[in-house]
C-alpha positions as CSV (number, residue, x, y, z in Angstrom):
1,X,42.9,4.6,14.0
2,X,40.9,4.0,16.7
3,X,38.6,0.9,17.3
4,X,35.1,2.6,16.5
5,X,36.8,4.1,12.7
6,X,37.9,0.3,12.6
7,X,34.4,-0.8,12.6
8,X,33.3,1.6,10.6
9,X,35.5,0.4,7.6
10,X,34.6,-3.4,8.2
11,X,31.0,-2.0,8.1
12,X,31.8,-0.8,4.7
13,X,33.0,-3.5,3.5
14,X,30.8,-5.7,4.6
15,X,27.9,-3.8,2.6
16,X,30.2,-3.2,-0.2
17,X,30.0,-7.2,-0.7
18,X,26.6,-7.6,0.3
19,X,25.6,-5.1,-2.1
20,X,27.9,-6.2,-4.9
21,X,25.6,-8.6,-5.6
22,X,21.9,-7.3,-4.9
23,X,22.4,-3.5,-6.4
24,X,24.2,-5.3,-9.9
25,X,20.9,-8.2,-9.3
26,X,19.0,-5.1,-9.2
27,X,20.6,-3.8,-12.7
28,X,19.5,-6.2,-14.2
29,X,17.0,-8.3,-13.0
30,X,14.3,-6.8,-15.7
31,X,16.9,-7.9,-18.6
32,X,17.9,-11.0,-16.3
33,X,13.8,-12.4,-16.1
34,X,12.9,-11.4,-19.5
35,X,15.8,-13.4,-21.2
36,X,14.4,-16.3,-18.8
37,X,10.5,-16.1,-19.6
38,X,11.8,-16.4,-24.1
39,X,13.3,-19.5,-22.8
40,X,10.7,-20.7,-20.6
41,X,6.9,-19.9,-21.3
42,X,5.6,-20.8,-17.9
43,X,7.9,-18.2,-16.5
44,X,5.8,-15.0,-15.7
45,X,8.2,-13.3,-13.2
46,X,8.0,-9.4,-13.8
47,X,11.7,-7.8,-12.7
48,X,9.7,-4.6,-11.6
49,X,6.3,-6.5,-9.4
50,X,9.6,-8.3,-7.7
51,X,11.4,-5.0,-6.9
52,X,7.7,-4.0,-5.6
53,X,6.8,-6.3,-3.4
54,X,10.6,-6.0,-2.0
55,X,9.9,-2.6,-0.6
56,X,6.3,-3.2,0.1
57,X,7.1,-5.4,2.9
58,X,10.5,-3.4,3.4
59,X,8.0,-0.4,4.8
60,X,5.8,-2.9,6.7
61,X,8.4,-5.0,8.5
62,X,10.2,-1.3,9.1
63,X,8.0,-0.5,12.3
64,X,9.1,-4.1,13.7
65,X,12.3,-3.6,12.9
66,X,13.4,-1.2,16.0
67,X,11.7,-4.2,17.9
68,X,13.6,-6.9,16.8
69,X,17.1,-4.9,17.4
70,X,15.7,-4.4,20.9
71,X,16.1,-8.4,21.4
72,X,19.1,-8.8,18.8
73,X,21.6,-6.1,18.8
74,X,22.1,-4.0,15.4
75,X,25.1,-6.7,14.4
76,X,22.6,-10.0,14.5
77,X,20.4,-8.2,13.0
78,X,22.4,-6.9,10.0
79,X,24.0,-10.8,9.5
80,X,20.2,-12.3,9.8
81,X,18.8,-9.6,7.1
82,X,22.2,-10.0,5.1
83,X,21.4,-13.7,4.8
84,X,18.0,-13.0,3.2
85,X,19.9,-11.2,0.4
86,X,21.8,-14.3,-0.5
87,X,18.8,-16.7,-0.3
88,X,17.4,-13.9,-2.7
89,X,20.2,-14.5,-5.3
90,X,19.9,-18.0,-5.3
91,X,16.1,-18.0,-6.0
92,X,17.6,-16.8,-9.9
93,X,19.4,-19.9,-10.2
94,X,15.9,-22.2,-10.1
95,X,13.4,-19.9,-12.6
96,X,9.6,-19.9,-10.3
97,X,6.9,-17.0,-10.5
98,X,6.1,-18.3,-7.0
99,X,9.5,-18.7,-5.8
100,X,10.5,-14.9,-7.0
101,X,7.8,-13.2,-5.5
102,X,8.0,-15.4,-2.2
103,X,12.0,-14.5,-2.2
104,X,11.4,-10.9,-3.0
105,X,8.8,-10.7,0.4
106,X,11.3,-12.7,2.5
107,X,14.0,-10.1,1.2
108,X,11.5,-7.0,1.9
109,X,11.6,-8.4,5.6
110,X,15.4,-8.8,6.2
111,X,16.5,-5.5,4.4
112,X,14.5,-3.7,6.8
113,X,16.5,-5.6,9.8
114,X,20.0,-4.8,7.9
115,X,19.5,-1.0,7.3
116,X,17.7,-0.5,10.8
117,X,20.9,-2.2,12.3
118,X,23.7,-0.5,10.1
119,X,22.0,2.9,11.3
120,X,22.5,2.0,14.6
121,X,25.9,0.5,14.3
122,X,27.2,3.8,12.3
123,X,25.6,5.9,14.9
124,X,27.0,3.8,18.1
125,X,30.2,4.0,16.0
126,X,30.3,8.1,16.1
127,X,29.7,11.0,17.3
128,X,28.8,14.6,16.6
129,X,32.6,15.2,15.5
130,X,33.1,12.1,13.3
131,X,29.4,11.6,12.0
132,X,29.7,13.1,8.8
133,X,33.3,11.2,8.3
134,X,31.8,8.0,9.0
135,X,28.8,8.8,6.6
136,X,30.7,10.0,3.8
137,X,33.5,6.8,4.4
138,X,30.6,4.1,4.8
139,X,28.7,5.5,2.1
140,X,31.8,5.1,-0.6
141,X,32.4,1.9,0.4
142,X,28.9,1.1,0.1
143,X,28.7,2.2,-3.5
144,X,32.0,0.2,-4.7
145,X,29.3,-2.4,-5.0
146,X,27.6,-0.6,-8.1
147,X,31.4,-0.5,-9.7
148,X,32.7,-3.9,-9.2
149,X,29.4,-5.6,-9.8
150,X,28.2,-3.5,-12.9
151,X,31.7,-4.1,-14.5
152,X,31.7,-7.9,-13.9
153,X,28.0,-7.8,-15.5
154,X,29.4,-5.7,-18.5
155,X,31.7,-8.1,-19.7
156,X,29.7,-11.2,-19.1
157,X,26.9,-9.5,-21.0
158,X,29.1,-8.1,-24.2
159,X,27.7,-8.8,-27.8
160,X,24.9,-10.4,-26.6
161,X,21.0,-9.6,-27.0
162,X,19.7,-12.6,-25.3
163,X,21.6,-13.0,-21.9
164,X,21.3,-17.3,-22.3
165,X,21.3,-20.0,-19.3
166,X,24.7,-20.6,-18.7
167,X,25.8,-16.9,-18.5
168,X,22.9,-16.5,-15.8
169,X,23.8,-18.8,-13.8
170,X,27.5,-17.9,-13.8
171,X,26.4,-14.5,-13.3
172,X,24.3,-15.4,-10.3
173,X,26.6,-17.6,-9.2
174,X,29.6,-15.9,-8.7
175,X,27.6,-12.9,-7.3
176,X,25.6,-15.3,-4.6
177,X,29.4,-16.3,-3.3
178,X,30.4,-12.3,-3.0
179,X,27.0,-12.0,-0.9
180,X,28.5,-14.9,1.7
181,X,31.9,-12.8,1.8
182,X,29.9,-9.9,2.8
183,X,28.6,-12.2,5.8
184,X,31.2,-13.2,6.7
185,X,32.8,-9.4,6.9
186,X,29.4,-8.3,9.0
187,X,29.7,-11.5,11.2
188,X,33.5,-10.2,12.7
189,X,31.8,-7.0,13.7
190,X,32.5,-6.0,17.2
191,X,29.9,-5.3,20.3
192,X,29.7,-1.3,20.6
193,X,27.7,0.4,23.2
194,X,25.2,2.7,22.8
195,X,26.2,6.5,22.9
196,X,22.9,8.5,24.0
197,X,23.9,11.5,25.7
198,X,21.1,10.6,28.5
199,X,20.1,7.6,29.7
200,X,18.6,5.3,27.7
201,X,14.9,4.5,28.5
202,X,14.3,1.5,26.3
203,X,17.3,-0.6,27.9
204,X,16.5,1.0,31.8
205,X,12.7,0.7,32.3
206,X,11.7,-2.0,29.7
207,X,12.6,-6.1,29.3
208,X,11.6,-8.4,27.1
209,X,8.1,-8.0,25.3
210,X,7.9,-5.0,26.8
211,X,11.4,-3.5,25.6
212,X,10.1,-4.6,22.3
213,X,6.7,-2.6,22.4
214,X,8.6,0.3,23.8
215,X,10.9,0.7,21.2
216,X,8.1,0.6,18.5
217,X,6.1,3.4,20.6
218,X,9.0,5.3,20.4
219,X,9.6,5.0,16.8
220,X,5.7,5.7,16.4
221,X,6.0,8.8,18.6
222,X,9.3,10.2,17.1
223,X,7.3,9.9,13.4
224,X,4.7,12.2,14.7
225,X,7.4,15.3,15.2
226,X,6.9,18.3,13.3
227,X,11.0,18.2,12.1
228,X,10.2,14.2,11.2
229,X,7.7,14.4,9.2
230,X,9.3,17.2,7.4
231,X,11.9,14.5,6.7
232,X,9.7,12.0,5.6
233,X,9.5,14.4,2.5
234,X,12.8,14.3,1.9
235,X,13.0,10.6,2.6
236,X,10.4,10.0,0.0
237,X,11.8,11.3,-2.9
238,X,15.0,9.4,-2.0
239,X,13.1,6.0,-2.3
240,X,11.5,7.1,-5.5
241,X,15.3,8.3,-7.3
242,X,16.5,5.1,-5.8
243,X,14.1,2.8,-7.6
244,X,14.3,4.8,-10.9
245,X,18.1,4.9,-11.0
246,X,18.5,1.3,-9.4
247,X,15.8,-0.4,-11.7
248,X,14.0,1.8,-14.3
249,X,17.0,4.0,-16.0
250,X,19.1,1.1,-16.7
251,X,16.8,-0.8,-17.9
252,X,15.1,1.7,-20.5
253,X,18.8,2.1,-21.9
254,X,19.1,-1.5,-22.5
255,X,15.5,-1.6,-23.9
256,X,16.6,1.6,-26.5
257,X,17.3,-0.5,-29.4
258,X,18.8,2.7,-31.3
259,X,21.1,3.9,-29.0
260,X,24.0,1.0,-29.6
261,X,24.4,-2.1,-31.7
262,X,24.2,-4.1,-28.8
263,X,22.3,-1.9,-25.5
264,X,22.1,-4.5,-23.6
265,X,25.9,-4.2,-22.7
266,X,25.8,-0.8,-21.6
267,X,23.2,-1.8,-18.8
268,X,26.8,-2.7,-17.3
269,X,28.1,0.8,-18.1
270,X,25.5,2.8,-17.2
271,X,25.8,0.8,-13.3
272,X,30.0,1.5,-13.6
273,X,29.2,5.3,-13.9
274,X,26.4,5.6,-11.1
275,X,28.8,3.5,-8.6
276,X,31.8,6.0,-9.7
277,X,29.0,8.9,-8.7
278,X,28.4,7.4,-5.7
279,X,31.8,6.5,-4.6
280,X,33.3,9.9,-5.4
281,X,30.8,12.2,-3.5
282,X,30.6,9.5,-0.5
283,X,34.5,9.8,-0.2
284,X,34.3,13.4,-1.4
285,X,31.9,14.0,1.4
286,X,33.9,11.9,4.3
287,X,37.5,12.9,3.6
288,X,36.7,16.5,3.5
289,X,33.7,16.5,6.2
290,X,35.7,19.0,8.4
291,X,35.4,21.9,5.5
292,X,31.9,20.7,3.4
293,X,30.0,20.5,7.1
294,X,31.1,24.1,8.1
295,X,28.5,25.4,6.0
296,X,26.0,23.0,7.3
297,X,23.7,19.9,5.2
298,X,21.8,22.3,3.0
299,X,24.1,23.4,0.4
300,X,25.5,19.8,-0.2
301,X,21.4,18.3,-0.5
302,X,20.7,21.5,-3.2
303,X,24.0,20.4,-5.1
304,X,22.2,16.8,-5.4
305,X,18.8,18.5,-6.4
306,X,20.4,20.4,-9.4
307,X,22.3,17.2,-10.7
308,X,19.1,15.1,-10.3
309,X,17.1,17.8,-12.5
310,X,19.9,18.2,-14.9
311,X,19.9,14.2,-15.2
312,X,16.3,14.4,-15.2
313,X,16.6,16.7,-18.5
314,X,18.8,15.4,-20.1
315,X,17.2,11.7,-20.0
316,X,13.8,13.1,-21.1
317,X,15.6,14.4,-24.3
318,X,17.4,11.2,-24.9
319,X,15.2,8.3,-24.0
320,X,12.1,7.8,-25.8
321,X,8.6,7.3,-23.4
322,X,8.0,4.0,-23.9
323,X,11.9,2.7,-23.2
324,X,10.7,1.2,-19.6
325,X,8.9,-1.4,-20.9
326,X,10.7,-3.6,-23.9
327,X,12.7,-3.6,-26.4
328,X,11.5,-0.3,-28.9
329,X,13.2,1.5,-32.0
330,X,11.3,4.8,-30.8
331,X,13.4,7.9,-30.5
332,X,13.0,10.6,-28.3
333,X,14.4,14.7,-29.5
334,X,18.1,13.2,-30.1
335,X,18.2,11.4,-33.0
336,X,19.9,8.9,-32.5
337,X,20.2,8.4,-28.4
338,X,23.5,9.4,-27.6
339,X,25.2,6.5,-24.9
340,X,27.3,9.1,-24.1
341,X,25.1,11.5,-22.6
342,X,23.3,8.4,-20.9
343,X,26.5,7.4,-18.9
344,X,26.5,11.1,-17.9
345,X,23.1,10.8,-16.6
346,X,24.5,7.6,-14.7
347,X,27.1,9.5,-12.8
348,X,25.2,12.7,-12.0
349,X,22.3,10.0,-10.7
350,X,24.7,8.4,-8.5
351,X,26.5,12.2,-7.5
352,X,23.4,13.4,-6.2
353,X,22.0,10.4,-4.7
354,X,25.2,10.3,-2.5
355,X,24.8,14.1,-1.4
356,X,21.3,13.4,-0.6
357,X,22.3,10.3,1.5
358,X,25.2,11.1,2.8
359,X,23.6,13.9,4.7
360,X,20.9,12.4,5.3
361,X,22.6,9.6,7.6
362,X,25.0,12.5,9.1
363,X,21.8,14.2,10.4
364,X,20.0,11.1,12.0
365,X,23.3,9.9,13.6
366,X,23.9,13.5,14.6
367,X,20.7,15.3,15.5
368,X,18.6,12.1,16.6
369,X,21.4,10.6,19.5
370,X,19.1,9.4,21.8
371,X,16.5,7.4,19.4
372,X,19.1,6.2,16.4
373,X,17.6,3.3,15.6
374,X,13.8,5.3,15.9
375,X,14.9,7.4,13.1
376,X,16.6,5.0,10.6
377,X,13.9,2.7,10.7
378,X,11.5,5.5,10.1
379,X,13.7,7.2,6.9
380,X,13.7,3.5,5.6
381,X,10.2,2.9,6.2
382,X,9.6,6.3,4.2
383,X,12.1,5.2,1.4
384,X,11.2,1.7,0.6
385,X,7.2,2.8,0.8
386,X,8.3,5.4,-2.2
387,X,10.3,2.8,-3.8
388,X,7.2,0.3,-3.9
389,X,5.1,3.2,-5.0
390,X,7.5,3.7,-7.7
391,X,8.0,-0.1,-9.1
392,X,4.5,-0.5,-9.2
393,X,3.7,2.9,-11.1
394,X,7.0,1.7,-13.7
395,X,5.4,-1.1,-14.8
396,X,2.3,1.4,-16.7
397,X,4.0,5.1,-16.2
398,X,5.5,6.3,-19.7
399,X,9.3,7.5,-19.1
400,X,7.7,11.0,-19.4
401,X,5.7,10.5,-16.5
402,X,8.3,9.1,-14.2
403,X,10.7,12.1,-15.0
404,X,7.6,14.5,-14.0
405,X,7.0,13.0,-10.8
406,X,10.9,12.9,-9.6
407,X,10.8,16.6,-10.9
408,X,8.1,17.4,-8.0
409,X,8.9,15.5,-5.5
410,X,12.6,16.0,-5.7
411,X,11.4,20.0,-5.1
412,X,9.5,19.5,-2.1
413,X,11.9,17.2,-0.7
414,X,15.2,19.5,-0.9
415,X,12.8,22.6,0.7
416,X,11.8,20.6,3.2
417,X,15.3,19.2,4.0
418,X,16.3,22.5,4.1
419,X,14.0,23.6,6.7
420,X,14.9,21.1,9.0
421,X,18.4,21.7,8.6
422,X,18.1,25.4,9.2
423,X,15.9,24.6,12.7
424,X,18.5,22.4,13.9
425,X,21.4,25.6,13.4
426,X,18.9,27.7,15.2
427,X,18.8,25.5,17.6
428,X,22.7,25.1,18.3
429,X,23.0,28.8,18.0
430,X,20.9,29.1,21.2
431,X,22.4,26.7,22.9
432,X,25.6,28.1,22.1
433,X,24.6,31.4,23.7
């Protein structure tokens, strides 16, 4: 293995800890702040205005972010933005309305930093050969953290209905110290050079303030491109199946009072089988990038789309409308839910969200060389302004509603991925000629 494919993996795992703890956090934080505010009448902390104001200022701070990397290097910036995830944790361990939101902004501001960076890192890391390896690879390590975590929740949360103080705080705690390991993993990262196949105007012509500036005309300039903004489509409807699979699915299963004795334990479940999604089409995707990349991005993202709409389905005919909000007896057209089809929901979520992503990091590392960290800070811009769109719209869309608008956008994203995709094989075919 060579050193780059080395970095790559401690990349992974470094995320994979990181992660652990925020994507299970993000499980459950609804259930989490809603056992807390019975306890605690003062508490007014809504799981779903937190995840909101997260990826509000996740979009804003996104246009800074190329800035800041321009002083920093991806690998500060990933351990500084990593460090605001832990300090988010902790916030759950001393119950504040203030203190939430506050935490949730500061978070918004360092996740930006950390996915900017980890973009540029994984492209630095690659090239056209080995992009699609090092998407799939990263991406499965990545997605561990919705196995390990969700199954650590699961059995910490069996048999109960009310998830009380001490089992918070152990959650919280022992997910706060898997955060640090994660740190620690991205802090032994090594220095890797840029690999633009020209010269690189932002570290030849600009210093300082000015290399700062430059980099965020560039990312400004590279948004205004025809094949961009196409993306930007795409990207959207990634931020808005992120936030419904990441914070509104799980918890309208644990609000279903009918579907289980006790729902609340198969929150846990439902997290186990979108992680085993993920993991399996991210190391699907990476160990057999050589074959699935021969017939190009498109057919792997369409895949994805007709897993997403067949989850979509079958969720609308399990769930009732109101199951995003509290705890209801409502039924839906299955009488009662079935758990079983709502775990296979779970992994086809997490199977399509990783052939979405996957190929979406293969074509920005692979198509976008020479402005890497321009074009991940502009998909997560995109993302996390859909996924603040969508937490805010969760808190007074009906299930019914949610599932409509995934349906459309989720359309006009794959067509417009598609387009791109086909344009850039045009484009190689000439220049093969």
């Amino acid at each position: 293995m060579d050193m780059k494919f080395v970095m790559i993996i401690i990349l992974g795992f470094g995320f994979m800890f990181v992660f652990t703890a925020f994507q299970t956090m993000c499980n459950i934080e609804k259930t989490i702040l809603d056992s807390i505010s019975q306890e605690d009448e003062s508490f007014k902390g809504d799981g779903y205005t937190s995840l909101a104001i997260l990826y509000l200022f996740f979009s804003l701070s996104n246009w800074l972010a190329p800035s800041f990397i321009s002083f920093t290097g991806p690998r500060v910036a990933m351990v500084a933005g990593a460090a605001t995830y832990t300090a988010f944790m902790i916030t759950f361990l001393f119950p504040s309305t203030w203190l939430l939101y506050v935490a949730s902004a500061l978070l918004g501001l360092g996740a930006s930093i950390t996915w900017t960076g980890q973009g540029t890192y994984l492209a630095r890391c690659s090239n056209s050969d080995t992009i699609s390896r090092n998407s799939g690879i990263f991406w499965a390590l990545l997605q561990c953290s919705m196995f390990f975590g969700n199954l650590f929740v699961y059995y910490q949360f069996q048999d109960k209905t009310h998830i009380d103080k001490e089992t918070r705080n152990l959650v919280i705690g022992v997910l706060t110290a898997v955060a640090v390991l994660g740190i620690v993993f991205l802090a032994a990262l090594r220095f890797m050079a840029s690999n633009a196949e020209q010269d690189n105007e932002l570290e030849q012509q600009h210093t300082g303030c000015g290399q700062a500036l430059y980099a965020l005309k560039l990312a400004g300039k590279l948004f205004c491109t025809k094949r961009m903004l196409l993306l930007s489509l795409a990207f959207f409807y990634t931020g808005l199946e992120l936030s419904f699979f990441s914070g509104v699915f799980g918890s309208s299963i644990g609000f279903t009072m009918k579907i289980a004795a006790t729902p609340k334990e198969i929150v846990g479940l439902v997290g186990i089988c979108i992680g085993v999604g993920e993991v399996f089409g991210g190391g699907f995707f990476g160990i057999l990038a050589s074959k699935t990349t021969r017939f190009g991005r498109d057919p792997i993202v369409i895949a994805g789309y007709v897993m997403h709409m067949v989850a979509y389905l079958l969720t609308f005919l399990n769930l009732p409308n109101s199951a995003p909000f509290k705890d209801t007896t409502d039924i839906s057209y299955l009488d009662p839910p079935s758990p079983a089809i709502a775990l296979v929901c779970a992994f086809l979520l997490g199977l399509g969200d990783a052939c979405f992503n996957t190929q979406v990091y293969s074509m920005l590392g692979g198509e976008f060389v020479n402005n890497p960290v321009g074009a991940f800070a502009l998909f997560k811009f995109t993302q996390s302004v859909a996924a603040a769109i969508s937490f805010f719209y969760s808190a007074h869309f009906g299930l019914y509603t949610q599932l409509a608008i995934l349906v459309v956008t989720g359309t006009i994203g794959t067509v417009a991925f598609v387009i791109v995709e086909w344009s850039f094989k045009r484009e190689h075919r000439e220049q093969e000629k």
